[in-house]
N, C-alpha and C positions, 0 to 999 in steps of 0.2 A: 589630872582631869581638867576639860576645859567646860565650862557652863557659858552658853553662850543666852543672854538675856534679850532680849525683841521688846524694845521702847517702841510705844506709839502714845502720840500729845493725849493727856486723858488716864491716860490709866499706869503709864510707865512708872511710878513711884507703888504700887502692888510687886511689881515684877522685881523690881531694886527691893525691895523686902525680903523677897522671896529667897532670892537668893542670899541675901543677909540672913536669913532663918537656916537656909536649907545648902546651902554651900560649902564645903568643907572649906576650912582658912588656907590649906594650900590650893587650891583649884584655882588656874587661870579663869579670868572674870573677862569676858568682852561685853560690852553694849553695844548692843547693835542699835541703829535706827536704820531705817530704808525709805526714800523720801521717792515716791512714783514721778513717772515722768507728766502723768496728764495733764496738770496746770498747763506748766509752762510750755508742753506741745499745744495746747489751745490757745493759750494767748500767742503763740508764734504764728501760728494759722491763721488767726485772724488777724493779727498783724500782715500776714503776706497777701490772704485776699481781697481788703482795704486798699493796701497802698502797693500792690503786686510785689512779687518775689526779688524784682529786678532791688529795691530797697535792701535787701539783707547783703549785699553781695561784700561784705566783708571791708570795702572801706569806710573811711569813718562818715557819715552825713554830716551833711553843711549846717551850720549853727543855723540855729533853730527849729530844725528837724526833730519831729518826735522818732524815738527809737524804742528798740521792738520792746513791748512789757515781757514778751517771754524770758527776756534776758534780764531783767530785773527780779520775775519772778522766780527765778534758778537762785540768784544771790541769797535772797530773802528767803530760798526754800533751805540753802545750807547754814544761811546765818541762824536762820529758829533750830536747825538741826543740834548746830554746835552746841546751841543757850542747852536745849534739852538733854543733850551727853553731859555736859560740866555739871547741872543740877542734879542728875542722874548720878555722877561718878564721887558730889560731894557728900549724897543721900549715900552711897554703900560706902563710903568710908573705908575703903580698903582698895591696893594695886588695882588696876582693872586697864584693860585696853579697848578704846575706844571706836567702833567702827561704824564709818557713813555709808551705806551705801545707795543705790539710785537703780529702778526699775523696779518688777512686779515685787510687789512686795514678798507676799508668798511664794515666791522660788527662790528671791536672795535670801529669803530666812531661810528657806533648806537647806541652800546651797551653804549657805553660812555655817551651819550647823555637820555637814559632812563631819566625821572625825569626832567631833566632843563627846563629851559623858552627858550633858543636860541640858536641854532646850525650855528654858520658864516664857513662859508667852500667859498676856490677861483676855479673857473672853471681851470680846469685841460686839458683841449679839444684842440679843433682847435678854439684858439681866436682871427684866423684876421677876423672873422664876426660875426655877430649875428645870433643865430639858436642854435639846440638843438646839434649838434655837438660839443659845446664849452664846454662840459661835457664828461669829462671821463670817464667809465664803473663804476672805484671805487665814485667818484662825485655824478654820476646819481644815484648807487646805496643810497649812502647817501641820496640824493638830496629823494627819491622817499620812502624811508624807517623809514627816523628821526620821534621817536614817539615826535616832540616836533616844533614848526616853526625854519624857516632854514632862515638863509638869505645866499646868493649866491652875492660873489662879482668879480667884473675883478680885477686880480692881473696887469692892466695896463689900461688905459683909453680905453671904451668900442671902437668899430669901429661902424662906423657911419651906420644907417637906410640904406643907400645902397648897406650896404652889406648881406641884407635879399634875398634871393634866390624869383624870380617870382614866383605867385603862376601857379601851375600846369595846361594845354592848361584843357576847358569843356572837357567834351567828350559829343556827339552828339549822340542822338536815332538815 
């Protein structure tokens, strides 16, 4: 069985529980993170509409040229990636295989997920209550997509049964 676990900054130490609780000891273990492209495609674009596109063209600029932050911020998006895999992989304390990957987040997580026995992902939402708001766009999408069972944990102790919204007044013939 493969459990593949969906780290995001915030909540990833729930989901390494989870699967510490809920994982059989032989189950392959991966971590996933998935780091979006949008930063550093917006700092690249503004980098190129500043100082025009003709700047990026791949040889190196002349000392003391500022160069692109998009390409800074790509390092800086993999180097926090790795920090939160190693901290992730020394919190489950068992084998586990480690994976980065880059784009929509919610499709690399499905895509990830093909083939496994269990998808642990932590609500992303509005989590001082209970109700389907406590899911993110990118979550639900997970949540509603995984070709494989999901478990869905609180990255904090859930809030209590009173915080379910009334159900909605009859409406009367």
């Amino acid at each position: 069985m493969r459990v593949i676990a969906w780290l995001v900054e915030g909540t990833w130490p729930a989901c390494v529980d989870a699967v510490r609780a809920h994982a059989p000891e032989a189950a392959e273990v991966v971590l996933l993170h998935v780091s979006g492209p949008e930063v550093p495609a917006v700092a690249h674009g503004a980098f190129d509409g500043l100082l025009g596109r003709g700047h990026r063209s791949g040889h190196r600029p002349a000392e003391g040229w500022e160069r692109d932050p998009g390409d800074r911020l790509e390092a800086l998006g993999g180097t926090s990636a790795s920090a939160l895999l190693d901290a992730a992989a020394r919190r489950l304390g068992r084998p586990c295989v480690r994976e980065e990957r880059s784009g929509r987040a919610e499709r690399e997580v499905v895509a990830a997920a093909e083939g496994a026995g269990l998808l642990v992902l932590a609500r992303d939402g509005d989590r001082s209550r209970l109700g389907p708001k406590s899911l993110g766009p990118a979550a639900r999408f997970a949540v509603d997509h995984a070709p494989c069972p999901v478990l869905l944990v609180w990255p904090e102790p859930a809030p209590g049964l009173t915080t379910i919204p009334p159900p909605p007044p009859r409406h009367r013939p």
